[in-house]
C-alpha positions as CSV (number, residue, x, y, z in Angstrom):
1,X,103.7,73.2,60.2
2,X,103.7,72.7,64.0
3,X,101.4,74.8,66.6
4,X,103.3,77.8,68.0
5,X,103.5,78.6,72.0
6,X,103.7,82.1,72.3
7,X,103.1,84.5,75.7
8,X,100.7,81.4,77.2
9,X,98.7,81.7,74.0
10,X,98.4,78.7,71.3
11,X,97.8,79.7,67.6
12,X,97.2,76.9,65.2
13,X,98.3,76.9,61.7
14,X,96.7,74.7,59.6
15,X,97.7,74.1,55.5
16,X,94.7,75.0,53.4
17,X,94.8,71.8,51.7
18,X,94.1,69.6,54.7
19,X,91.5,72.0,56.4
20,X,89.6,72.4,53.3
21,X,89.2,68.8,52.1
22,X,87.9,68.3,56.1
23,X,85.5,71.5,55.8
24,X,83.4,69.7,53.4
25,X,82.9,66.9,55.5
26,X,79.5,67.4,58.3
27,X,77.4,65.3,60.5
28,X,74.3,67.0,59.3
29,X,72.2,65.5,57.1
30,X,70.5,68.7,55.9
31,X,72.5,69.6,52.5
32,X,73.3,72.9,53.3
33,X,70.9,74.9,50.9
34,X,69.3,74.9,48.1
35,X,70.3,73.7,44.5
36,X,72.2,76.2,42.3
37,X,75.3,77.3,41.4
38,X,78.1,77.7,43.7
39,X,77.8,80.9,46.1
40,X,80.0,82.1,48.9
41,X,78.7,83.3,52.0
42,X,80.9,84.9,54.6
43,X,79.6,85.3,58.5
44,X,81.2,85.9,61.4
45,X,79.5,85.0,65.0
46,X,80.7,86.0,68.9
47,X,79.4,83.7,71.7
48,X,78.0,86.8,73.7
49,X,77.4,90.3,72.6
50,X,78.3,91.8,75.4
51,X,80.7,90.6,78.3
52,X,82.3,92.2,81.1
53,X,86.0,93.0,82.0
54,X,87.8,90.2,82.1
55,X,85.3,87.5,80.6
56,X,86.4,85.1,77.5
57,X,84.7,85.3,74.5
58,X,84.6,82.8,71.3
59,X,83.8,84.1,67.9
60,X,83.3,81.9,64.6
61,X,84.0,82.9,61.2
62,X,82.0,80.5,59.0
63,X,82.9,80.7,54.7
64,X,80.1,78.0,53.5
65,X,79.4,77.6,49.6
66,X,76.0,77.0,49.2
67,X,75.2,76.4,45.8
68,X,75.3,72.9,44.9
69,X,78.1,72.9,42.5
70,X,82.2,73.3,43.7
71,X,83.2,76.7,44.3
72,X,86.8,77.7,42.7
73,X,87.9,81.0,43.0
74,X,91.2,82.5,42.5
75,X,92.0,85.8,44.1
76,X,94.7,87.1,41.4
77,X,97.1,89.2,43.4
78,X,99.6,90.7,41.7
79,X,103.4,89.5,42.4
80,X,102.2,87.4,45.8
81,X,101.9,84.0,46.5
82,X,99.2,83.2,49.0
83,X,96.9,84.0,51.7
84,X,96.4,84.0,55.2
85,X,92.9,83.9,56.8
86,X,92.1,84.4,60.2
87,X,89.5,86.6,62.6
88,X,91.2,90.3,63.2
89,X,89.5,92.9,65.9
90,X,89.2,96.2,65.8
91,X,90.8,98.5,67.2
92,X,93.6,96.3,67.8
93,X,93.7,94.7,71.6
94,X,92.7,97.8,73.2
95,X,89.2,96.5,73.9
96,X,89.8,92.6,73.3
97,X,92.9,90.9,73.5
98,X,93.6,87.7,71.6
99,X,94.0,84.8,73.7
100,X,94.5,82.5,70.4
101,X,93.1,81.7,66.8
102,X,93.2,79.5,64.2
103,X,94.9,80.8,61.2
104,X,94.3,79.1,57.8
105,X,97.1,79.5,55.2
106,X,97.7,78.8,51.7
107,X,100.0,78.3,49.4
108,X,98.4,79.6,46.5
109,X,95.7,82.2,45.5
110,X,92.6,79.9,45.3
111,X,90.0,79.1,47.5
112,X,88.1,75.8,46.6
113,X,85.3,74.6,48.6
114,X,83.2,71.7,47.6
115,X,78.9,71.9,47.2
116,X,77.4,73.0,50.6
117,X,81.0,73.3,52.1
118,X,81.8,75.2,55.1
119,X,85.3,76.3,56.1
120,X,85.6,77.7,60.0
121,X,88.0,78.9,61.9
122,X,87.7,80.0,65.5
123,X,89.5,82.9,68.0
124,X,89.2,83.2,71.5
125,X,89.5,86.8,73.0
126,X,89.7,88.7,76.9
127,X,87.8,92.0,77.6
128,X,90.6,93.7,79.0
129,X,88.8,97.7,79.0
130,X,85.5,99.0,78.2
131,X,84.6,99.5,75.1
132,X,83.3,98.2,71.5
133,X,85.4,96.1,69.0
134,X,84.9,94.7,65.8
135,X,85.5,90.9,65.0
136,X,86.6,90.8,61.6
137,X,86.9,88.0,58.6
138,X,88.1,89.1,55.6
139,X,88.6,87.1,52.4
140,X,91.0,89.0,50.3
141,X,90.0,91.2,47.3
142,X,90.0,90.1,44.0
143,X,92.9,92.0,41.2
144,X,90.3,94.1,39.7
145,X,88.1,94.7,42.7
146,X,88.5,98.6,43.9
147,X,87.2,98.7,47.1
148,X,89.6,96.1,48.8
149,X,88.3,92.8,50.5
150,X,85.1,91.1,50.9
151,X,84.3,91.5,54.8
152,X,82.0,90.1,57.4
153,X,82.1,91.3,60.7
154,X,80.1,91.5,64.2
155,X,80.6,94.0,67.3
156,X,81.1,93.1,71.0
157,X,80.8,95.5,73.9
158,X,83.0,95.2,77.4
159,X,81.4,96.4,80.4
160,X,82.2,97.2,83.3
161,X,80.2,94.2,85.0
162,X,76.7,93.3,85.0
């Protein structure tokens, strides 16, 4: 798929196949946690919990296996084909306003990440009012989960200025 232009913004898509077999690889030489089997962790980060009117701000949503042994899962939806992943806010662009993000798709309805793998994808947002939003990764629920998808999420606050 090609990068879309859309309203000055640029949102990446990327084919889960190719950004997953590149999120295992890292330039650290720590391993990533400790032996064991494989367990998914699920953060998301914001370069500044506060900014004022009209600043930028970067968040980072970070899904890292780290047991030591491959992580498969396989989300089971019922009659769909796919998922998309990418960082949401809350309430929607009243507070923050997307200025682009990376959006991870796939084909199927498994996620895969090798021992002490990390998958990331980025957004970049504008305070446009004052306010609080939520930055939002979810990972989507599992068929016979109830309570609907496996979230991690962080809070930024626009102000008026400093």
């Amino acid at each position: 798929m090609q990068p879309m232009a859309r309203d000055g913004r640029r949102t990446t898509i990327r084919i889960a196949a190719a950004l997953l077999s590149i999120a295992g690889c890292s330039s650290s030489t720590d391993p990533g946690g400790a032996p064991g089997p494989a367990h998914l962790t699920s953060t998301v980060i914001a370069s500044s919990a506060s900014v004022p009117v009209g600043s930028i701000i970067t968040a980072q949503w970070t899904i890292e296996n780290t047991g030591s042994e491959p992580f498969h899962h396989a989300f089971g939806f019922p009659n769909t084909i796919g998922y998309g992943l990418e960082i949401s806010v809350t309430p929607a662009a009243s507070v923050l306003q997307s200025q682009g993000s990376d959006l991870l798709f796939s084909e199927n309805d498994s996620l895969n990440l090798p021992p002490h793998g990390r998958l990331r994808l980025n957004a970049i947002f504008k305070g446009v009012a004052i306010g609080t939003a939520t930055l939002k990764g979810c990972l989507p629920p599992d068929s016979a989960e109830t309570d609907g998808a496996n979230c991690a999420s962080t809070d930024v606050r626009v102000v008026s200025g400093f």
